[in-house]
MIKEKE-198105 format. One line per field, with one value per residue (C-alpha): residue in one letter; z, y, x. Coordinates in nm, 4 decimals, decimal comma. Each point is the difference from the previous one (the first is absolute). Layout:
residuo: c(A	...)
pz: c(Z	...)
py: c(Y	...)
px: c(X	...)
END
This chain:
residuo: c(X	X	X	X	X	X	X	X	X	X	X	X	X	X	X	X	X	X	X	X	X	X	X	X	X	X	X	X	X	X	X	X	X	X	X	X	X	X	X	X	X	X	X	X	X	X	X	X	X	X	X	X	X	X	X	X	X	X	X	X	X	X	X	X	X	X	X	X	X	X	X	X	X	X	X	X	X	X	X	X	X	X	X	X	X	X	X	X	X	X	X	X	X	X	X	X	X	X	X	X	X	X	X	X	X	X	X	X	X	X	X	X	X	X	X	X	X	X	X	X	X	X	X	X	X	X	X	X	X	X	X	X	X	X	X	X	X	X	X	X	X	X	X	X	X	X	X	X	X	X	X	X	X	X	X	X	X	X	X	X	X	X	X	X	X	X	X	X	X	X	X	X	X	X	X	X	X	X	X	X	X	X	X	X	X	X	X	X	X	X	X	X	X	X	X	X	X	X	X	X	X	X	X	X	X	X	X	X	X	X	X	X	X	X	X	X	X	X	X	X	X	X	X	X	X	X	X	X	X	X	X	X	X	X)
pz: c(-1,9159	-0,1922	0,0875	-0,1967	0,0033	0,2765	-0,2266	0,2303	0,0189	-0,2811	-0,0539	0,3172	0,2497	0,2938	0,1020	0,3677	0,1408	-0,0764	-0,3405	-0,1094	0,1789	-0,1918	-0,2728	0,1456	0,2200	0,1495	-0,1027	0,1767	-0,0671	0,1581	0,1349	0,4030	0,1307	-0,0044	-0,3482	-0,3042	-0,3609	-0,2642	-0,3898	-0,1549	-0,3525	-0,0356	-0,1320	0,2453	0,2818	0,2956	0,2790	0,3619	0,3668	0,3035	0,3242	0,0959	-0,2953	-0,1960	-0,3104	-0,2696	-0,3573	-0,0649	-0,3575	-0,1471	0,2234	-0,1020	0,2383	0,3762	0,2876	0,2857	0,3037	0,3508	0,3196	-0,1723	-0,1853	-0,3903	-0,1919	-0,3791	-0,2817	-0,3875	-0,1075	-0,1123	-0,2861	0,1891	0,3494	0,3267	0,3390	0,2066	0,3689	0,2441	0,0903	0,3504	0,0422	0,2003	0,1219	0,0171	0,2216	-0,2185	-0,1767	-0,3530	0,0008	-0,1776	0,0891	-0,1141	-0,3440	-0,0385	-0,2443	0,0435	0,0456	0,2778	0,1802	0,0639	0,2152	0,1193	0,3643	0,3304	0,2864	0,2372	-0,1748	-0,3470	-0,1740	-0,2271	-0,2813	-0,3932	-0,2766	-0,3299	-0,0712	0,2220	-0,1602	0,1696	-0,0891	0,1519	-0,0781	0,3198	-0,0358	0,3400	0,2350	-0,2647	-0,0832	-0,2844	-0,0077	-0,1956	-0,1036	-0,0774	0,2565	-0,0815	0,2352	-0,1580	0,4008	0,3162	0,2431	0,3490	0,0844	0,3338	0,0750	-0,2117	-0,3935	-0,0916	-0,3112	0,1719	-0,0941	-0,0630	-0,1423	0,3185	0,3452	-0,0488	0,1595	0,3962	0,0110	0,2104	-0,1539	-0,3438	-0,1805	-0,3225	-0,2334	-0,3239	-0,3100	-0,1310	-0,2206	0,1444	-0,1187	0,0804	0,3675	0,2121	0,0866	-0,1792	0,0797	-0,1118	0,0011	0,1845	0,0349	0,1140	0,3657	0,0278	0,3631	0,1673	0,1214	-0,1983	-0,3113	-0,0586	-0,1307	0,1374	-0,2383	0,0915	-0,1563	0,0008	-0,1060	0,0042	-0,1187	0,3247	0,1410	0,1951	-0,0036	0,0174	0,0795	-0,0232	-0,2133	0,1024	-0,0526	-0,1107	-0,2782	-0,1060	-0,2104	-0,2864	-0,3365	0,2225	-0,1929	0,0697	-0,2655	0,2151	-0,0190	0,2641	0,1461	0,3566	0,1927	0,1098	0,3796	-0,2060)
py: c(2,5798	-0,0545	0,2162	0,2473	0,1881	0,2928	0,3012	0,2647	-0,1229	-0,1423	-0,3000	-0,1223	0,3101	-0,0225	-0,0206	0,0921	-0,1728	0,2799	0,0570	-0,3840	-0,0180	0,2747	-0,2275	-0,3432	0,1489	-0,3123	-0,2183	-0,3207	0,1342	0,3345	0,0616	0,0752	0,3230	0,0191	-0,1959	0,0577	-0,1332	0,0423	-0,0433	-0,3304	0,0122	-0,2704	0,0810	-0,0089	-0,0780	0,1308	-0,0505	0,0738	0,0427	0,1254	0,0316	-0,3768	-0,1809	-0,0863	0,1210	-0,1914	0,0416	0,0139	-0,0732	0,0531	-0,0656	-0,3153	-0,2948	-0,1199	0,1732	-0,2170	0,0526	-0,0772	0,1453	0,3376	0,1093	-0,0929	-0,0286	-0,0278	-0,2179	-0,0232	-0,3387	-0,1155	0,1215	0,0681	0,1786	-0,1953	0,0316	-0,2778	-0,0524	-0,1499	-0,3802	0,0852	0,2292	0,3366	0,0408	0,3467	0,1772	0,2104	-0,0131	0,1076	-0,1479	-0,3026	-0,2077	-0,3476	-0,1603	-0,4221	-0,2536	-0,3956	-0,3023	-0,2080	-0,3591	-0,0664	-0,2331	-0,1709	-0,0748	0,0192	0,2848	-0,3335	-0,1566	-0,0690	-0,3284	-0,2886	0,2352	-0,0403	0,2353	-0,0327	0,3642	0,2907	0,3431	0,3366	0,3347	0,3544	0,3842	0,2127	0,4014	0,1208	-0,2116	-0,0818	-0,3412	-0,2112	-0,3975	-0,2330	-0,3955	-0,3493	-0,2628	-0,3358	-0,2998	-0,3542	-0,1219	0,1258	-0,1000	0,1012	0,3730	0,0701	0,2377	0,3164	-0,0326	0,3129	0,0485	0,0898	0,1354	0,3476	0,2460	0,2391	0,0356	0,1311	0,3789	-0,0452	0,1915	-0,1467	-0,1231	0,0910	-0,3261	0,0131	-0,2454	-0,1284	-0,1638	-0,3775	-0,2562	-0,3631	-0,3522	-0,3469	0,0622	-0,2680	0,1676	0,2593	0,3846	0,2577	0,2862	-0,0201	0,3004	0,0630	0,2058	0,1597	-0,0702	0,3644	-0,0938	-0,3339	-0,1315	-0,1773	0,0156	-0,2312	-0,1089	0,0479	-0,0289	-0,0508	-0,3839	0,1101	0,4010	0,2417	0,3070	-0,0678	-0,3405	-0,0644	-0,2515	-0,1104	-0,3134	-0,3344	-0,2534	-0,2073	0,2794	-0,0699	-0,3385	-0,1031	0,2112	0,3085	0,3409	0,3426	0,2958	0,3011	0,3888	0,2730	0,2844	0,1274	0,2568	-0,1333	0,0796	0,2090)
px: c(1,5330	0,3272	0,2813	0,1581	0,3574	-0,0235	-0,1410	0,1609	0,3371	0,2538	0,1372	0,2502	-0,1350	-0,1647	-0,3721	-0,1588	-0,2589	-0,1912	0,0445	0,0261	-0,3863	-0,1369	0,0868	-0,2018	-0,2375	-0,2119	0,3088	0,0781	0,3308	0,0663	0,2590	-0,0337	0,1334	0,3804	0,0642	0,1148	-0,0124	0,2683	-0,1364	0,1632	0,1225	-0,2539	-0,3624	-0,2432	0,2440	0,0731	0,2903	-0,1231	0,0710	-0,1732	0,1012	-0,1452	0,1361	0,3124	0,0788	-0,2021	-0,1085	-0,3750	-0,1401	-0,3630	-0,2692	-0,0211	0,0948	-0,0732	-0,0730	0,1213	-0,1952	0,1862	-0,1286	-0,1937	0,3623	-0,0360	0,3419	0,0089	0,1677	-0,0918	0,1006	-0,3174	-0,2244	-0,3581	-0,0555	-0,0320	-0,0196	0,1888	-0,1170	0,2346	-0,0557	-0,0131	-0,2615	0,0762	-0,3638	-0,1128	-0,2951	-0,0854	-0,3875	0,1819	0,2814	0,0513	0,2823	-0,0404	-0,0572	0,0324	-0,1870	0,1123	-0,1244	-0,0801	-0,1432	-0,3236	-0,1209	-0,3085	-0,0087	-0,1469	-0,0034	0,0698	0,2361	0,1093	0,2366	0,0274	-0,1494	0,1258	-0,0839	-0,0767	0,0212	0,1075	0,0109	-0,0039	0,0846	0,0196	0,0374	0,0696	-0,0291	0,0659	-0,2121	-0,2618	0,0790	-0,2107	0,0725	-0,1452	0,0589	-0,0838	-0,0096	-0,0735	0,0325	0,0728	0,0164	-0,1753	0,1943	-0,0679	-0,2287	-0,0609	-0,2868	-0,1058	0,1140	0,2822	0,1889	0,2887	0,4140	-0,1336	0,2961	-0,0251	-0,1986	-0,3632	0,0314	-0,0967	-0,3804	-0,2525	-0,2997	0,1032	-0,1789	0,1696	-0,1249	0,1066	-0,1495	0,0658	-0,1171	-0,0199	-0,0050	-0,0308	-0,0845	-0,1590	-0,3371	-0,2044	0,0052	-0,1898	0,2938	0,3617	0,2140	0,3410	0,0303	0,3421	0,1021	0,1566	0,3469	0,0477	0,1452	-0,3247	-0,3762	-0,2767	-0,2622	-0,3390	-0,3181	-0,3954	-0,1853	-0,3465	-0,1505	-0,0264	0,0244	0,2604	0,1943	0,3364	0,2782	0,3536	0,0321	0,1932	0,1382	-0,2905	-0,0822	0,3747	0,1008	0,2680	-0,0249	-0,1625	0,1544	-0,0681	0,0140	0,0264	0,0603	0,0197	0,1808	0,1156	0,1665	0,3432	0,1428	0,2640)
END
């Protein structure tokens, strides 16, 4: 809600806690018990102080909200409302409580839970949104050489470290092309613990049938198209 000019108090007078909050009841901007607010000369402004903070001046409700360890502060330089996490997150236990917000890019990479080297790109795209520990990546990965894969086939650099839970089996959908032998469906299984997701899949129609891929399934101009989301350690 905007603000308005203290209705119980003129202009340059004093405001309580407890009157100002009769005023913005549900307010991100209370005041906490032992403040005060004086009415600015300016519309729709208001200059503040509790017993926690300096003394500051507070426009509309317009602005940020700067979040850093639970405590919000407040400024109204820009035009449309935000909410500005910290780049270090300040993790929280709490089931509602969100305390992390980040979208970037990142690296993917095509390599080997034995080993991975010698491999160029022609394309390497990757993306992420993380609310809390719900994390959604996706990207474009295209080799132009193989180089050398050791064991089970990963897409590997994830953003952050798949949440430690036992057994979980997260999986994770992708397009492929250009591999070196023919599958039948390949998904992505997010590894608890890891930065990493092995690729797994099925060659022939079953009830049950799965396995990792490898190297031989992998050659120059392979590219996956992939999409999927995990909980984050943090």
């Amino acid at each position: 809600m905007a603000w308005s000019v203290i209705s119980l108090v003129s202009t340059g007078e004093l405001a309580t806690a407890s009157v100002q909050n009769t005023q913005v009841l549900g307010n991100l901007n209370e005041l906490r018990t032992g403040g005060v607010a004086i009415a600015s000369q300016a519309a729709n402004d208001l200059i503040y102080a509790s017993s926690a903070t300096q003394l500051a001046r507070l426009a509309t409700g317009t602005g940020v909200v700067v979040a850093s360890g639970g405590v919000p502060s407040y400024t109204a330089t820009p035009s449309l409302d935000q909410v500005v996490f910290p780049a270090a997150q300040v993790p929280s236990a709490g089931a509602n409580t969100l305390d992390d917000y980040e979208e970037n890019t990142w690296t993917p990479v095509i390599g080997g839970s034995g080993g991975t080297s010698g491999q160029t790109y022609a394309y390497q795209v990757g993306w992420y949104v993380k609310v809390g520990k719900l994390v959604t990546v996706g990207g474009y990965v295209e080799l132009s050489a193989k180089g050398t894969i050791t064991t089970n086939v990963q897409i590997q650099g994830l953003p952050f470290t798949i949440e430690n839970v036992s057994n979980a089996r997260a999986v994770g959908s992708l397009e492929w092309i250009s591999l070196g032998t023919t599958w039948v469906s390949i998904v992505a299984e997010l590894i608890p613990n890891t930065t990493v997701a092995t690729l797994r899949g099925t060659t022939v129609a079953a009830a049950s049938n799965s396995a990792p891929l490898s190297t031989a399934d992998i050659q120059n101009g392979t590219a996956f198209a992939f999409t999927f989301a995990y909980r984050a350690s943090a």
